[in-house]
C-alpha positions as CSV (number, residue, x, y, z in Angstrom):
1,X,0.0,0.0,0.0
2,X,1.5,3.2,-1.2
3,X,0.6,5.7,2.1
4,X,2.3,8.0,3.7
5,X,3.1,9.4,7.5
6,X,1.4,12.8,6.3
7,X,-1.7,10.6,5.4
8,X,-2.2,9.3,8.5
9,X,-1.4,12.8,10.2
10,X,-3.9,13.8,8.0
11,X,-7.1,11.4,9.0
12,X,-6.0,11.7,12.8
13,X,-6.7,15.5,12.7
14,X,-10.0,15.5,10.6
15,X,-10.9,12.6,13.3
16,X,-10.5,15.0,16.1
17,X,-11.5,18.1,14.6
18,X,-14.8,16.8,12.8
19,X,-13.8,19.4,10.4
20,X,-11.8,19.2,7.1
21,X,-11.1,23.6,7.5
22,X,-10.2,23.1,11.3
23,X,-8.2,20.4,10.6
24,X,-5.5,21.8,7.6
25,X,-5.5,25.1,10.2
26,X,-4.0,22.5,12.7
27,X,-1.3,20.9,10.6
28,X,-0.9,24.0,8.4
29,X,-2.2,22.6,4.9
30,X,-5.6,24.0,3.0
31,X,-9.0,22.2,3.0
32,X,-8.1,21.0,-0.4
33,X,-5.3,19.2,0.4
34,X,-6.6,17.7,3.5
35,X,-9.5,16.3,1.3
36,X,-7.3,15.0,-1.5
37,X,-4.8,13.4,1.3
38,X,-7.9,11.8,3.0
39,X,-9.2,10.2,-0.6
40,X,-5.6,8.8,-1.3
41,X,-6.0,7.2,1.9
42,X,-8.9,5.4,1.3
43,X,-8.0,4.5,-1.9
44,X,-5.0,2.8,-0.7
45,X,-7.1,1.1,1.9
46,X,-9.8,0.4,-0.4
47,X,-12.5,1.3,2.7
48,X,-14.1,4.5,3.3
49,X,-12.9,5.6,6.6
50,X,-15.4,9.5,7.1
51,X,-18.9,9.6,6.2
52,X,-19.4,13.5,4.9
53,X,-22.3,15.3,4.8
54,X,-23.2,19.2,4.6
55,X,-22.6,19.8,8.5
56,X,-20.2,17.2,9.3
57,X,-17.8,14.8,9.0
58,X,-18.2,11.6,10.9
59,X,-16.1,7.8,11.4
60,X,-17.2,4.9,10.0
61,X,-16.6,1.8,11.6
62,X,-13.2,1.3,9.4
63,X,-12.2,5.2,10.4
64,X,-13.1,4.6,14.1
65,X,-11.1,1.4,14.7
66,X,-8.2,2.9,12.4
67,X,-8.6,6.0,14.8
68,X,-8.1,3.7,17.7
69,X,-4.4,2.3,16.6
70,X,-3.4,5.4,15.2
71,X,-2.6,8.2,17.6
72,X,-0.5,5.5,19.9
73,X,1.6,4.6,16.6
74,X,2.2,7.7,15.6
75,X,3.4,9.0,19.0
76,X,5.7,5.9,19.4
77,X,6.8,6.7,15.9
78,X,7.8,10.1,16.9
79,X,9.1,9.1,20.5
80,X,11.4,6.8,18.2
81,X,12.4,9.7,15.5
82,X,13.2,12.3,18.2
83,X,15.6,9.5,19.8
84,X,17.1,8.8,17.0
85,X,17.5,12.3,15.4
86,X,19.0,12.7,19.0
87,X,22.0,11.0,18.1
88,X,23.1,13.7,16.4
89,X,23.7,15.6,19.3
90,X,24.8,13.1,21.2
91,X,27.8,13.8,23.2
92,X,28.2,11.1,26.2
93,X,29.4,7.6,25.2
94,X,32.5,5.7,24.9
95,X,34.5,5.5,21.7
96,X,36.7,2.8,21.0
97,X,40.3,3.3,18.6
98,X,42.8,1.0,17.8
99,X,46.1,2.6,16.9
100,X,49.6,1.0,15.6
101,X,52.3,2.2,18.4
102,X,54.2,5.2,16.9
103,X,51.0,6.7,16.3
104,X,49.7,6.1,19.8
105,X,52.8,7.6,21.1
106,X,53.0,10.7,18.6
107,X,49.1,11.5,17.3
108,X,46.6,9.9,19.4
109,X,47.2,11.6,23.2
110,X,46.6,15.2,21.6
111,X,43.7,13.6,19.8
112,X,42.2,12.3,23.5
113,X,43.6,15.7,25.2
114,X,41.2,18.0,22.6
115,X,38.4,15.5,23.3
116,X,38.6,15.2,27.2
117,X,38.9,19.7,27.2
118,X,36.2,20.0,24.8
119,X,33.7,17.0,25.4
120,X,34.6,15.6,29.1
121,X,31.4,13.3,28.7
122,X,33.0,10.9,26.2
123,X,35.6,8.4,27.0
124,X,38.2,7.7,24.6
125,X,39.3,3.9,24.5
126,X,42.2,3.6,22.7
127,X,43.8,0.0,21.7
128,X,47.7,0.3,21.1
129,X,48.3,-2.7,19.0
130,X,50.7,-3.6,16.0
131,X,49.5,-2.6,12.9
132,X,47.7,-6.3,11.8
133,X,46.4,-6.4,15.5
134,X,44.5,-3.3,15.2
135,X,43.3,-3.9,11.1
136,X,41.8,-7.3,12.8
137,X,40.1,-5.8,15.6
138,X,38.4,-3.0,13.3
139,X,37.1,-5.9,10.5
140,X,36.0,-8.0,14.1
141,X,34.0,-4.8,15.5
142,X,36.2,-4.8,18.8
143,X,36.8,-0.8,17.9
144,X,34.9,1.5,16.1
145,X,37.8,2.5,13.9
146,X,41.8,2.6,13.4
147,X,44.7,4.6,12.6
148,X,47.5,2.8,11.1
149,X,50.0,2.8,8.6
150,X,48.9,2.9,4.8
151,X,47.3,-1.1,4.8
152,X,47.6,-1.9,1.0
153,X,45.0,-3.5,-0.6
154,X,42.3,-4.0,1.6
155,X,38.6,-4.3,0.2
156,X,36.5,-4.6,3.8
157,X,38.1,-1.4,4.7
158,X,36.9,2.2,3.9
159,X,40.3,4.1,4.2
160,X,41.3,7.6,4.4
161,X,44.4,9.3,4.4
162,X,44.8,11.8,6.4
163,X,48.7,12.6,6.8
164,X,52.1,11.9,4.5
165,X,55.6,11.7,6.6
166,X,58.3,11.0,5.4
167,X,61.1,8.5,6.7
168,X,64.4,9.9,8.4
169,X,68.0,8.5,9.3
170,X,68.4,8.4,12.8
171,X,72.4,8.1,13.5
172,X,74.8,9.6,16.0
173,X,75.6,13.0,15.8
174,X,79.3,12.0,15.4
175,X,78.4,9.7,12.3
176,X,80.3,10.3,9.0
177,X,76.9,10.5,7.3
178,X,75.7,13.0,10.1
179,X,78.6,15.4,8.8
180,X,77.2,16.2,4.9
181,X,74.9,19.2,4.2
182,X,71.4,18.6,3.4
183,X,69.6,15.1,3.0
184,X,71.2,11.9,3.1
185,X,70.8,9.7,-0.1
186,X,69.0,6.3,0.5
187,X,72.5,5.0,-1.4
188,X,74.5,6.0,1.6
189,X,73.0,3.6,3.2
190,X,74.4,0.4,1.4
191,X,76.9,-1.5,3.4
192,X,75.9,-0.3,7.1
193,X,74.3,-1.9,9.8
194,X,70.7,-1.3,10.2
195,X,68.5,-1.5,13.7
196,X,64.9,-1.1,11.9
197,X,61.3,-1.5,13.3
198,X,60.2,-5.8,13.2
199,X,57.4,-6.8,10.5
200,X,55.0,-6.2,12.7
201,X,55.5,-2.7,12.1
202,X,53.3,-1.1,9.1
203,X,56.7,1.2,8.3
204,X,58.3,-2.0,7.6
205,X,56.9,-3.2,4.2
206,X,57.6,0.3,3.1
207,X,61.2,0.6,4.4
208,X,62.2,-2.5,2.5
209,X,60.5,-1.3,-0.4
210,X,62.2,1.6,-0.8
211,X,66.0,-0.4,0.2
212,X,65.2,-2.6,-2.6
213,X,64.0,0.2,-5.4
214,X,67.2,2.1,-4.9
215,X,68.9,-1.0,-5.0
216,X,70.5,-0.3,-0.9
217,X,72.1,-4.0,0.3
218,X,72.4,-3.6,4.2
219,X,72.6,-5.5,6.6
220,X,69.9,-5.8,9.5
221,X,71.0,-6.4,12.7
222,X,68.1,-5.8,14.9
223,X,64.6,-5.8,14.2
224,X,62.7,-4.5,17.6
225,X,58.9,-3.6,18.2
226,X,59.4,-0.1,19.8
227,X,61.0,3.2,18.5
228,X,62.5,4.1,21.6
229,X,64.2,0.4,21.7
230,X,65.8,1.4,18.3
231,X,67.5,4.6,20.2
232,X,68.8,2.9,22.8
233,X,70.3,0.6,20.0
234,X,71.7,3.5,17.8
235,X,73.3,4.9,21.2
236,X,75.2,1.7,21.7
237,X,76.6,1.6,17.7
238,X,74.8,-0.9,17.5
239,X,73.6,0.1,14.1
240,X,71.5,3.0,12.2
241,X,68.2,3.6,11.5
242,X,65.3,4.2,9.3
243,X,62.1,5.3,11.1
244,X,58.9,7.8,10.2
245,X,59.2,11.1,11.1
246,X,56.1,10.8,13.9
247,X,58.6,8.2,15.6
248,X,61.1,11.1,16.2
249,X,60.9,12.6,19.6
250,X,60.6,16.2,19.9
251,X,64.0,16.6,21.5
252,X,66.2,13.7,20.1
253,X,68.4,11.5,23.2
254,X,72.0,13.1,23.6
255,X,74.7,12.3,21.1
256,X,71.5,11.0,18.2
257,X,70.4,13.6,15.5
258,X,67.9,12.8,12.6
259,X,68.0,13.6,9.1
260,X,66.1,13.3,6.0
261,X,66.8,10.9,3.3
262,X,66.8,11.4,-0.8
263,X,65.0,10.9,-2.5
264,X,62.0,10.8,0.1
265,X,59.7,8.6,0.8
266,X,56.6,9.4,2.3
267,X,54.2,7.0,4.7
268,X,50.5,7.4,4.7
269,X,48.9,7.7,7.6
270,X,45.1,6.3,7.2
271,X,42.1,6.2,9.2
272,X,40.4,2.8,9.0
273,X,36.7,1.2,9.6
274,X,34.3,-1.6,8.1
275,X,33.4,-1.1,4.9
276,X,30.0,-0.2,4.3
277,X,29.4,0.4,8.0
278,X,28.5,4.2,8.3
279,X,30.0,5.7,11.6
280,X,27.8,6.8,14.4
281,X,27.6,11.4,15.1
282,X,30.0,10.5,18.2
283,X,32.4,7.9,16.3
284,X,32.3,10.0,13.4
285,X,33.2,13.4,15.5
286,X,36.0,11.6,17.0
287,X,37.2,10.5,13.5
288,X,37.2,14.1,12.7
289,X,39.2,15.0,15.5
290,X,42.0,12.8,14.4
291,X,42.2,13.8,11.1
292,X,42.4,17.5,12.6
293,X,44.9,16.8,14.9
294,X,47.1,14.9,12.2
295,X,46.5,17.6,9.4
296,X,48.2,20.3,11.6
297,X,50.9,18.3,13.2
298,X,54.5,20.2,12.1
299,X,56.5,18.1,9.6
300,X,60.0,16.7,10.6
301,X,62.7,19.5,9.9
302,X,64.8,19.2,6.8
303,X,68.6,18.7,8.2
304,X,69.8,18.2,11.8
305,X,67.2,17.5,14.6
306,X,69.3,18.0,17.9
């Protein structure tokens, strides 16, 4: 049956009016339209629902007992519309973000500070996983959404990218390659020692990548889970690194320096959720949050970072 809400608003006001005038001056339509919305009712139906006459307008036994279901449904109807148009505004609730760990260390606690200052009712749960840990728990539902490392092909993912960084050499200060002016070639690196970030890592498929496309033969020595496990490592000579700018703290450990590498070579940083899943108002504010925080983080300086 092809009939509408504004139908039934319709008959429910000429019901309790008795009037087809009286009742478009309650809904705000003219007498016209009220009669022509009350005949496509009872066409639909196929019953006649108001006996008319001259001085009034009266319920048959169909109108009356349709008149007797109607004005609960269409109150629970808008009790249910007002909720959920509600949502909109919604601002208490819990919201639930897996992140890969350089990007839980780097992006994510001024991403939770904004949120706590500026809406203290939500609560911020955030998962620091490896980068295949946190793509699982968003296909599984376990968060509402990630932020990791560009994934590759992934076809149950929407993705977005919402920040490019670009790797850096981390070395001690008193390293030959520490000594030239401007960026270091990726060549440079050929020969050396390497202490890089495990495969667990989502910088690690793209490290490699770019080793092997400028043709860079190294050798890796250590391959740890944790930025700050790859200082210590450089501290000892253990080795040199390659890590993504957002690993880089803001004041690098004593006798380290950073610098950039040539030609560069950009990560993606990418937020992440279920494929044709639409986000709640308060997942998706959050999701806007990050990508506001990331858009204005500053970019890792070209040269020396002491």
């Amino acid at each position: 049956m092809n009939i509408s809400l504004r139908q039934f608003k319709v008959f429910l006001a000429v019901a309790e009016t008795g009037n087809f005038s009286k009742a478009g001056e309650r809904i705000g339509i003219t007498q016209p339209a009220v009669s022509r919305a009350i005949g496509e009712l009872e066409q639909s139906l196929g019953l006649r629902l108001l006996d008319r006459t001259t001085r009034e307008v009266a319920l048959t036994d169909a109108g009356r007992r349709l008149h007797s279901h109607l004005e609960r449904v269409l109150e629970d109807l808008e009790a249910a519309l007002l909720d959920v148009r509600g949502m909109a505004q919604l601002r208490r609730g819990r919201v639930r973000v897996g992140s890969s760990p350089t990007l839980s260390a780097s992006l994510m606690p001024a991403c939770i500070a904004a949120c706590a200052r500026d809406t203290p009712e939500l609560e911020i749960v955030l998962l620091d996983r490896v980068q295949q840990q946190v793509l699982d728990s968003v296909l599984a539902g376990e968060v509402d959404f990630g932020v990791v490392i560009d994934p590759a092909a992934q076809d149950a993912l929407h993705c977005e990218p919402i920040l490019q960084e670009p790797f850096c050499l981390v070395l001690p200060a008193a390293h030959a390659l520490a000594s030239a002016s401007g960026p270091v070639p990726w060549t440079a690196l050929a020969g050396r020692d390497l202490v890089l970030l495990d495969h667990a890592s989502g910088s690690r498929r793209l490290i490699d990548e770019a080793l092997l496309r400028f043709g860079v033969q190294a050798r890796v020595v250590q391959q740890l889970g944790h930025p700050t496990t790859i200082f210590r490592m450089v501290e000892a000579g253990i080795g040199i690194s390659v890590l993504p700018g957002l690993a880089l703290p803001p004041r690098m450990p004593q006798g380290l320096t950073a610098r950039l590498l040539a030609p560069q070579v950009d990560r993606q940083i990418m937020l992440v959720h279920r494929r044709g899943r639409s986000l709640p108002p308060l997942v998706q504010g959050v999701w806007e949050r990050v990508r506001t925080t990331a858009q204005g983080l500053p970019s890792p300086l070209a040269g020396d970072r002491p």
